[in-house]
C-alpha positions as YAML, in Angstrom:
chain: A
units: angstrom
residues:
- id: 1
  name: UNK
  ca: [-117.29, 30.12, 51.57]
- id: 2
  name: UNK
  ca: [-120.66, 29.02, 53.02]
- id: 3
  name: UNK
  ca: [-123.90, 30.95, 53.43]
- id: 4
  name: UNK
  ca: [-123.94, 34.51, 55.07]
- id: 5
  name: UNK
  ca: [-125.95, 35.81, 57.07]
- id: 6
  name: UNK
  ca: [-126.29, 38.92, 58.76]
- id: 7
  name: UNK
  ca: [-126.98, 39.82, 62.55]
- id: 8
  name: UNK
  ca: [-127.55, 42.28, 64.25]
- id: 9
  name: UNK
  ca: [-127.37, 44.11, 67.95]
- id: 10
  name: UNK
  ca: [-128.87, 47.41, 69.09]
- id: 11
  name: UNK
  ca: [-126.89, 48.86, 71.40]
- id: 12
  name: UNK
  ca: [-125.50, 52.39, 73.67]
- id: 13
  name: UNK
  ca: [-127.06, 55.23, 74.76]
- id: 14
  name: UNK
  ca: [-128.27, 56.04, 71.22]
- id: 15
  name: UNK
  ca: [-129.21, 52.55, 70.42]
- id: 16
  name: UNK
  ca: [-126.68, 51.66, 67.42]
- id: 17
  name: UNK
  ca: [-127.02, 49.11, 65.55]
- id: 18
  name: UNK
  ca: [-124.28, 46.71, 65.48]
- id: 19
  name: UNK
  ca: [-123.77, 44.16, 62.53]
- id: 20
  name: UNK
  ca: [-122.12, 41.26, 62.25]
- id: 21
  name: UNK
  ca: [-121.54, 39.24, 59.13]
- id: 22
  name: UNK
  ca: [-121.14, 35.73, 59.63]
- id: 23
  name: UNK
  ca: [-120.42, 32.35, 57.84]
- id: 24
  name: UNK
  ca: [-123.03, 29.94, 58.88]
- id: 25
  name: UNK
  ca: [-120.77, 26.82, 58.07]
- id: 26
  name: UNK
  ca: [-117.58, 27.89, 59.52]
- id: 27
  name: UNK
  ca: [-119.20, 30.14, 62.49]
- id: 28
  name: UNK
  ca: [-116.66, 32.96, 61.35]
- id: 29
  name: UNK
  ca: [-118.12, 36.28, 62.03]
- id: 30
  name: UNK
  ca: [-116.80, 40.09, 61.18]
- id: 31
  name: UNK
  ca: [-118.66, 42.72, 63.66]
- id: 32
  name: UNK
  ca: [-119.34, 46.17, 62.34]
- id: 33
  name: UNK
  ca: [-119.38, 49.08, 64.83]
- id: 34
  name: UNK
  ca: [-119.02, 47.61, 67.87]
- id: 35
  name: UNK
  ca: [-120.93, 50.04, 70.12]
- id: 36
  name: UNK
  ca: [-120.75, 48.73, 73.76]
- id: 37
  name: UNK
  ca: [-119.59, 45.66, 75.49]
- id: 38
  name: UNK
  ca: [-120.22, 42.23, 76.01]
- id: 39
  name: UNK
  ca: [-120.32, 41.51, 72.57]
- id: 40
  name: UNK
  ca: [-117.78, 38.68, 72.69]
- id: 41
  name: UNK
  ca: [-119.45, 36.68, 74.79]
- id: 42
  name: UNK
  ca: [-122.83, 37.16, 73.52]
- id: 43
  name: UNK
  ca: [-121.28, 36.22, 69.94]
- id: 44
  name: UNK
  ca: [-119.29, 32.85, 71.29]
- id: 45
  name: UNK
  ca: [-122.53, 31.46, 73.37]
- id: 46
  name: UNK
  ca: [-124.08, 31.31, 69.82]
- id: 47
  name: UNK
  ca: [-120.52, 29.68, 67.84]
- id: 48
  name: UNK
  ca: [-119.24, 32.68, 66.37]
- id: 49
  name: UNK
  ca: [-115.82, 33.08, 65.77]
- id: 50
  name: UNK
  ca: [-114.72, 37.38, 65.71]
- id: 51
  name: UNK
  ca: [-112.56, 37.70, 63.01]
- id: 52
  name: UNK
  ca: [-112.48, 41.16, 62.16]
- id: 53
  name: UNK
  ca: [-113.50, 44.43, 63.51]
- id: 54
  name: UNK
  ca: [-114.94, 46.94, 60.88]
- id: 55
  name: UNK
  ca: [-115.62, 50.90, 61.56]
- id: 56
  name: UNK
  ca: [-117.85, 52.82, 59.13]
- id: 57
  name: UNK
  ca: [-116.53, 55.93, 61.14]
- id: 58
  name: UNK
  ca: [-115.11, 57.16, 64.61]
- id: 59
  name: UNK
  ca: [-117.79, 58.38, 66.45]
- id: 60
  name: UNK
  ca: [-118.03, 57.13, 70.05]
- id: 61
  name: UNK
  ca: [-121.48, 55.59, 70.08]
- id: 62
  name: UNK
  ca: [-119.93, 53.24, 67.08]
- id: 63
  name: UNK
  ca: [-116.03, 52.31, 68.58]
- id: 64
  name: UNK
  ca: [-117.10, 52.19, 72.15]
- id: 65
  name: UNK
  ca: [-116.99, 47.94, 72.73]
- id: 66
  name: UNK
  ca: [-113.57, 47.60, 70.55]
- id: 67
  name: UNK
  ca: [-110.74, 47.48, 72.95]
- id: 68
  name: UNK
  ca: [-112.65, 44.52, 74.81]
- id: 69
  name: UNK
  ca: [-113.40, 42.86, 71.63]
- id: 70
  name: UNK
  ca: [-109.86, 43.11, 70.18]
- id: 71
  name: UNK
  ca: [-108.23, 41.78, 73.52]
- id: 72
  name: UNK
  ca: [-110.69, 38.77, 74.00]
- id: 73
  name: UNK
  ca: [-111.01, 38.45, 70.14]
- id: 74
  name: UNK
  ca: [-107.29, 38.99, 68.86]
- id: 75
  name: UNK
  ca: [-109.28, 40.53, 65.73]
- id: 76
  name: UNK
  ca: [-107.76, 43.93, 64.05]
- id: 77
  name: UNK
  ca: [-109.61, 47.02, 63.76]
- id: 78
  name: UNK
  ca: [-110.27, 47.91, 60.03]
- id: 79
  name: UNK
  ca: [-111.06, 51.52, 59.14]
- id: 80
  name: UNK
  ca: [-110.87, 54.31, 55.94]
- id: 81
  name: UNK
  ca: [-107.55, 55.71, 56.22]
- id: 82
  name: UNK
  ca: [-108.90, 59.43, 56.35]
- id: 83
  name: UNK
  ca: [-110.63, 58.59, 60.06]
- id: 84
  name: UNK
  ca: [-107.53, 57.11, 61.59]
- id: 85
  name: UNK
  ca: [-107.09, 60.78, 63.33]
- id: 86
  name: UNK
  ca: [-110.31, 60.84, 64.91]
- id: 87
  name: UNK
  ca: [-110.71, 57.54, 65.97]
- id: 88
  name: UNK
  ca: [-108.10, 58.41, 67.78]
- id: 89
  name: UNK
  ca: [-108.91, 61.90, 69.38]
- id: 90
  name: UNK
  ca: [-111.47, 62.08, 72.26]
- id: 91
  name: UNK
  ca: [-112.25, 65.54, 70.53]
- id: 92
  name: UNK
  ca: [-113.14, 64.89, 67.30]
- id: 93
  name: UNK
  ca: [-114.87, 61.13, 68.23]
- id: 94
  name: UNK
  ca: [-117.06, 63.41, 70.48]
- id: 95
  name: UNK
  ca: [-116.60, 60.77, 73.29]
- id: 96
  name: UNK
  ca: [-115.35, 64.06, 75.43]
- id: 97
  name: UNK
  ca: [-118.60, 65.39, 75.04]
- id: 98
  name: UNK
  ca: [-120.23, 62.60, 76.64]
- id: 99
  name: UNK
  ca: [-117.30, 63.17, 79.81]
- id: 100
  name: UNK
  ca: [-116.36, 59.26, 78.68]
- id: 101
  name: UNK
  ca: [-113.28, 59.68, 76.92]
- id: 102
  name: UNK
  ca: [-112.23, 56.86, 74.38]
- id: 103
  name: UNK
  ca: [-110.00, 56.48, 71.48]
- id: 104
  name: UNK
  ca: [-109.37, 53.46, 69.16]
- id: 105
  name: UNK
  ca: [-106.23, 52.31, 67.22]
- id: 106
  name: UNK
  ca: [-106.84, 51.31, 63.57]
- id: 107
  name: UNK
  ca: [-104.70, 48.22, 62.55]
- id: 108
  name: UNK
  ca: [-105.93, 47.95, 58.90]
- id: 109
  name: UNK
  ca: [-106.01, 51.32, 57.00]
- id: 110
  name: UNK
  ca: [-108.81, 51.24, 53.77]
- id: 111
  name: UNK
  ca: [-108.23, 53.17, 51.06]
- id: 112
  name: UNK
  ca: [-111.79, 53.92, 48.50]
- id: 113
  name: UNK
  ca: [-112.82, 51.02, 46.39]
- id: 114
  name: UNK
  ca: [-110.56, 48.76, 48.03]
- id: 115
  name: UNK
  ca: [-111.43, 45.15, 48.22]
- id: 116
  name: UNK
  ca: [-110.59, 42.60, 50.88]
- id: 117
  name: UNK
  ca: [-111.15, 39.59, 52.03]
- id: 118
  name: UNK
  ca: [-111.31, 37.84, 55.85]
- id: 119
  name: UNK
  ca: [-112.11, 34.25, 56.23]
- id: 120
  name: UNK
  ca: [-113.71, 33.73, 52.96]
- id: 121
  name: UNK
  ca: [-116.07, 36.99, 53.16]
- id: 122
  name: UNK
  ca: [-116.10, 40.14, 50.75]
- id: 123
  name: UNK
  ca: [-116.02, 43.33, 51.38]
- id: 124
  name: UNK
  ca: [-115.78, 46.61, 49.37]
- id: 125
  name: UNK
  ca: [-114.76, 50.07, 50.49]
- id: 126
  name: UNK
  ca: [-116.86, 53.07, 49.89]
- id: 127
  name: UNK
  ca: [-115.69, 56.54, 50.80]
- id: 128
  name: UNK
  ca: [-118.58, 58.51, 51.82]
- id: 129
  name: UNK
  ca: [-117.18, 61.67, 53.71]
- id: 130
  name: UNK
  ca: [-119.77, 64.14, 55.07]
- id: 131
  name: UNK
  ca: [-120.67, 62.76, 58.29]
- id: 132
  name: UNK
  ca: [-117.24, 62.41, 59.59]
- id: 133
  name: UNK
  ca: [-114.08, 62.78, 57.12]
- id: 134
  name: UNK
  ca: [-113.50, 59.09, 56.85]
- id: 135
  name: UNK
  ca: [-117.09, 57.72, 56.84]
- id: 136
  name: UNK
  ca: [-117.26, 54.92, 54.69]
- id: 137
  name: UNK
  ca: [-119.95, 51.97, 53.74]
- id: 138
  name: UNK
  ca: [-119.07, 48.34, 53.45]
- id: 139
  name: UNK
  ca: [-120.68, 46.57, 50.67]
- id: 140
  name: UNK
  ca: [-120.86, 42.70, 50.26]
- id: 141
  name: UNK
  ca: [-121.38, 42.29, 46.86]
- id: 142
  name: UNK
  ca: [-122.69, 38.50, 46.82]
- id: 143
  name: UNK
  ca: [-125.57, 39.13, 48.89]
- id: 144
  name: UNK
  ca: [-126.25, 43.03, 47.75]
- id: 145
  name: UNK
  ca: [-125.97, 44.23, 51.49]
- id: 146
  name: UNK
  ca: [-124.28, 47.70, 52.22]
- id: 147
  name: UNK
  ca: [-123.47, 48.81, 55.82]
- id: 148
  name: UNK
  ca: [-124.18, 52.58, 55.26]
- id: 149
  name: UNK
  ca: [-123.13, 53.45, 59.24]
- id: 150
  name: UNK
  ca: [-124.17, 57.15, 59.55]
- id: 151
  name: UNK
  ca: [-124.16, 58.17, 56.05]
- id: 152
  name: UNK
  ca: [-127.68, 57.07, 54.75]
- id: 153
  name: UNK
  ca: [-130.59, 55.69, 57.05]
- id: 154
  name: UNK
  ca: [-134.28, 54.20, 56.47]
- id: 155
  name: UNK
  ca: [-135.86, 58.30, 55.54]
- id: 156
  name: UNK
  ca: [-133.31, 59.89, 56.26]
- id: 157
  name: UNK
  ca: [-129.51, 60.55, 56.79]
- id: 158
  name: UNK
  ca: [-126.80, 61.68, 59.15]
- id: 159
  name: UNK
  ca: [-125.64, 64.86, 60.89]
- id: 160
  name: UNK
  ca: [-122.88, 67.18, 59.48]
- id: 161
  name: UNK
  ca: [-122.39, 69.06, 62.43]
- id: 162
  name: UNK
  ca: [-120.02, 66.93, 64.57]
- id: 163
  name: UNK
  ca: [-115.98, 67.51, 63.99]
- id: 164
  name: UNK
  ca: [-114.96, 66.68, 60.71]
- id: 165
  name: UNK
  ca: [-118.47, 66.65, 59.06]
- id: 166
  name: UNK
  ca: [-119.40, 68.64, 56.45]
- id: 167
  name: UNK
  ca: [-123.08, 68.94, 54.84]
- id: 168
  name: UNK
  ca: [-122.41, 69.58, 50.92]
- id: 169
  name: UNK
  ca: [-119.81, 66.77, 51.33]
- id: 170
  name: UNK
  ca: [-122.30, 64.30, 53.07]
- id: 171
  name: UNK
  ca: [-124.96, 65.29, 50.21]
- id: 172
  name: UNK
  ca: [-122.54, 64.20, 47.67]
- id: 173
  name: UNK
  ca: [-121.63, 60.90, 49.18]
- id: 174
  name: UNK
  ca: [-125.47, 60.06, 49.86]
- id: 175
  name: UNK
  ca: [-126.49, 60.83, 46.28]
- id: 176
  name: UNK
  ca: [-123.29, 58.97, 44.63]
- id: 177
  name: UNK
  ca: [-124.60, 55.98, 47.25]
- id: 178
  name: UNK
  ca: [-128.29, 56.25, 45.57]
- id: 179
  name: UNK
  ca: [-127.18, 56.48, 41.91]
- id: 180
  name: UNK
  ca: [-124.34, 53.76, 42.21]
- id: 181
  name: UNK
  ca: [-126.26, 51.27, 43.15]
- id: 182
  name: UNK
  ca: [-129.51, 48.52, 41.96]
- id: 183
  name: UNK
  ca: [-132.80, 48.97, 44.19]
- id: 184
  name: UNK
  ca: [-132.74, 46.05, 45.40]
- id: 185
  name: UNK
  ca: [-129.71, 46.76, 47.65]
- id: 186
  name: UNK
  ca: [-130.32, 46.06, 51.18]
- id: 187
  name: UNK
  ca: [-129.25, 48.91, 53.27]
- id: 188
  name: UNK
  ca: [-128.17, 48.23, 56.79]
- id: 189
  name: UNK
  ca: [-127.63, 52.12, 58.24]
- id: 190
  name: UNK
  ca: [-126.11, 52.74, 61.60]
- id: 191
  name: UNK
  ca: [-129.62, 53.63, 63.18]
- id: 192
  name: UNK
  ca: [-133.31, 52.66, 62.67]
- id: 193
  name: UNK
  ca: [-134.17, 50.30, 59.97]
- id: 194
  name: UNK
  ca: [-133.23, 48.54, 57.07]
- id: 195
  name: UNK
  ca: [-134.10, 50.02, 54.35]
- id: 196
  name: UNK
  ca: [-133.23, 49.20, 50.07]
- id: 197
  name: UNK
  ca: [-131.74, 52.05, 47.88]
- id: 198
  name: UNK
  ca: [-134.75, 51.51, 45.65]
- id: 199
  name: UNK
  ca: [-137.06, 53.07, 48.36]
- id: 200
  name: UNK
  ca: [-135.05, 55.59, 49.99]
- id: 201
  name: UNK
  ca: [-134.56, 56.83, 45.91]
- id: 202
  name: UNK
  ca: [-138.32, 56.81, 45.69]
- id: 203
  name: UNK
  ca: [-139.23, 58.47, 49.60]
- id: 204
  name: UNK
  ca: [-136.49, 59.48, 51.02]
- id: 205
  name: UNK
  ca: [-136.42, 63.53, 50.69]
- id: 206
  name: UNK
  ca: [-132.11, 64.17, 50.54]
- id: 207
  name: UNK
  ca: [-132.40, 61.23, 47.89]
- id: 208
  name: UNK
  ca: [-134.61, 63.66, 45.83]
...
């Protein structure tokens, strides 16, 4: 394995952000919530190979790009098993409410605290339900980084509100996050900014 780095894309009408871990030497890349089209293309002008296709949950402003990416990529579609059933209901994805129906079909089922590897790259599976049933963080243990999609963000964290969320749940899950792991963790969250579980430990007020 060569060096990693990590990209990243805002993009959709609620301006996701879109990750994508990538080997420099090889140009192998895995994209994390693929929010809108076009990223193929705007991955391969700059050498990256899509490998994989990772979900931290179902929600439409995070799936909506993966049926182009799978079909020009080949790549599967990884996801916690628990959010197989509303990645693949227009309902509980909320993409009905936005009158743009869309539904996804997970190849790779996660299970919690299962590891895995694509093209060299490490992940690790973190169930963090509250959100959305199946929510779940990706962390990459080599370089500290953990995708946190809608569970934690930079101040903050997500809504409970949507299908399958559940507040005392997602309270849970954020805390566990905070008292699992070192400060120095990078946090890359679904929206806004990076952030390190250090500071959202010391500002963040559902850390508390």
């Amino acid at each position: 394995m060569g060096k990693l780095k990590v990209g990243k894309m805002v993009l959709g009408m609620v301006e996701t952000n879109c990750y994508f871990v990538y080997d420099v030497e090889t140009g192998n890349a895995v994209v994390i919530d693929p929010a809108k089209n076009g990223l193929y293309d705007k991955l391969s002008e700059n050498g990256l190979k899509v490998c994989a296709i990772l979900l931290t949950h179902g929600h439409f402003d995070h799936i909506m790009g993966v049926h182009e990416l799978t079909k020009l990529s080949g790549a599967k579609l990884y996801a916690l098993d628990a959010e197989v059933k509303l990645c693949g209901d227009a309902d509980l994805n909320a993409s009905n409410q936005i009158r743009r129906p869309y539904t996804v079909e997970v190849d790779e089922k996660l299970t919690d605290g299962q590891e895995f590897d694509i093209e060299g790259m490490h992940f690790k599976v973190i169930a963090t339900p509250g959100h959305t049933a199946g929510s779940c963080c990706y962390y990459v243990e080599s370089e500290k980084w953990l995708f946190s999609g809608d569970t934690l963000f930079c101040g903050s964290i997500g809504r409970s509100d949507l299908p399958t969320g559940d507040g005392r749940v997602l309270m849970q899950s954020v805390h566990m996050l905070v008292d699992t792991f070192d400060p120095d963790v990078k946090v890359y969250p679904g929206h806004g900014d990076s952030t390190t579980i250090g500071c959202e430990k010391d500002s963040n007020p559902f850390c508390a």
